[in-house]
N, C-alpha and C positions, 0 to 999 in steps of 0.2 A: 504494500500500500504506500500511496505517493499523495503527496497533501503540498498545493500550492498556490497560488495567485490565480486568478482566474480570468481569460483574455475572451476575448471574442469569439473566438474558435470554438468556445466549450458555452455558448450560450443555447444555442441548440439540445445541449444533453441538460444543462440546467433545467430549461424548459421543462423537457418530458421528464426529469425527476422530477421537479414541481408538483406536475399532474397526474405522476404514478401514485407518489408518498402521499399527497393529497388525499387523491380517491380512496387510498386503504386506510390511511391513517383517520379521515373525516367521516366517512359514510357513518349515517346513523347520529352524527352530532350536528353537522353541519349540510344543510339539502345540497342537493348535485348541483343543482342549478343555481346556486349560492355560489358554493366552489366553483367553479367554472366561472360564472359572472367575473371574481374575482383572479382569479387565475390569466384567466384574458386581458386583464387589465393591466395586472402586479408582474406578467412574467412578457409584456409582450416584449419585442424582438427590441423595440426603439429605448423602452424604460429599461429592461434590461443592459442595452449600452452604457445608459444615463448610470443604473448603479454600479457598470465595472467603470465609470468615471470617478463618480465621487463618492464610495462606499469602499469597504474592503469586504473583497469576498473571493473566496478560499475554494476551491476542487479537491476531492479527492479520486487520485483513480487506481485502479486495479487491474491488471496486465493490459495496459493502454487505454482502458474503458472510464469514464467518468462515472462513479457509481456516488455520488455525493457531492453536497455543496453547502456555505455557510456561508453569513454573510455577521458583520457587527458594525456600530457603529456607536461614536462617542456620545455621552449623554454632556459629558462636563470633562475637565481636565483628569478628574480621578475614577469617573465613571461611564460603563460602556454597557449595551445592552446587545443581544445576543436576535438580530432581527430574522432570520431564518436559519434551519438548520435539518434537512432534509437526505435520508438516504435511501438508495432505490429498495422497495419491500423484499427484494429479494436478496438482496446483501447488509439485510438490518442484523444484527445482533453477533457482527463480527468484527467489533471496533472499529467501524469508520469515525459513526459517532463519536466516539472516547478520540479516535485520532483526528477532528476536524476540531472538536474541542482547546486539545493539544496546540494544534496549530496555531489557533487562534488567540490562543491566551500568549504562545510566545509574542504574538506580534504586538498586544497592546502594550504600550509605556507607559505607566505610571499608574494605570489603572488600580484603586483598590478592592469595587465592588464591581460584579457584572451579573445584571438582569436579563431575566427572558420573562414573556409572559406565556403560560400554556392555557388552554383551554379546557378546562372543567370537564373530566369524563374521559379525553386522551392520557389514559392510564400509562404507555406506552415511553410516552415524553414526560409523564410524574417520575414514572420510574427512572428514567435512564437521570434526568436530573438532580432526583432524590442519591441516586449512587454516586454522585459526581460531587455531592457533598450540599447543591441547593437549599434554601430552605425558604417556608413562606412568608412570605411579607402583608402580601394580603389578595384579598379577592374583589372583585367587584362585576359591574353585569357592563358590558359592551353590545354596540350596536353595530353587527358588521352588513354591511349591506343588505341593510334593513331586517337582520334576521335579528333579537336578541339571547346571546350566552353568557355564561358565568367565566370569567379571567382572572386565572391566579398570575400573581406577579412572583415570581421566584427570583434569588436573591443569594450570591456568593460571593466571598471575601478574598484578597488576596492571600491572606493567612490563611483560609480553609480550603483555595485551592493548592498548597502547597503541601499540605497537609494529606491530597488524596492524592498529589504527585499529577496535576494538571498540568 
């Protein structure tokens, strides 16, 4: 496994990871036609360049294949939020995740705390961030295109990622 900056060339496989991890990870929380709505919008081809401009976002791949991708972004000088984080259903639970993590955490500087928000129900992504050492900060209801869910805000430390060897 290979984990690095992410150019042009790999926006394509971003894409369809999006809409793969999407589909299995959301069905049942999130309507199809929600997802999708959003998806269209959040991965198309032009925004997508926009955030390998001004975002950092990360590949991972596996005998030349892009099986993952992450992206973060600064919240403040000591804190950064974790804004996607996505592996194809079929290579979940063989460390990309833990390795895009990795990746990601060496690139930010200075950072002490880094946030993600999951969605209420995606056990999946409680878990994987609960073993990474996460914890809650709090919950509240969001309106994502037009649908209403419940959004935990999850919440780790520079000292408690060191701590699990991030």
């Amino acid at each position: 496994m290979f984990c690095r900056r992410a150019v042009k060339e790999d926006i394509n496989d971003i894409q369809d990871i999006a809409v793969q991890s999407w589909h299995d990870t959301y069905e049942g929380l999130i309507p199809r036609e929600i997802q999708d709505a959003f998806l269209n919008k959040a991965y198309s081809y032009e925004r997508m360049e926009e955030r390998l401009e001004k975002n950092n976002v990360f590949v991972c791949e596996k005998a030349g294949h892009v099986i993952g991708f992450t992206s973060f972004f600064h919240e403040s000088d000591t804190s950064a939020e974790v804004s996607a984080i996505y592996v194809l259903p079929g290579a979940q639970r063989e460390g990309v995740g833990s390795a895009l993590m990795k990746h990601i955490w060496a690139h930010m500087q200075n950072v002490e705390e880094l946030y993600v928000d999951v969605e209420a129900g995606n056990e999946k992504a409680e878990n994987f961030y609960a073993m990474l050492g996460f914890t809650l900060q709090q919950e509240f209801d969001e309106v994502f295109e037009g649908h209403t869910m419940r959004t935990k805000r999850l919440r780790l430390t520079a000292a408690e990622a060191c701590q699990q060897a991030i």
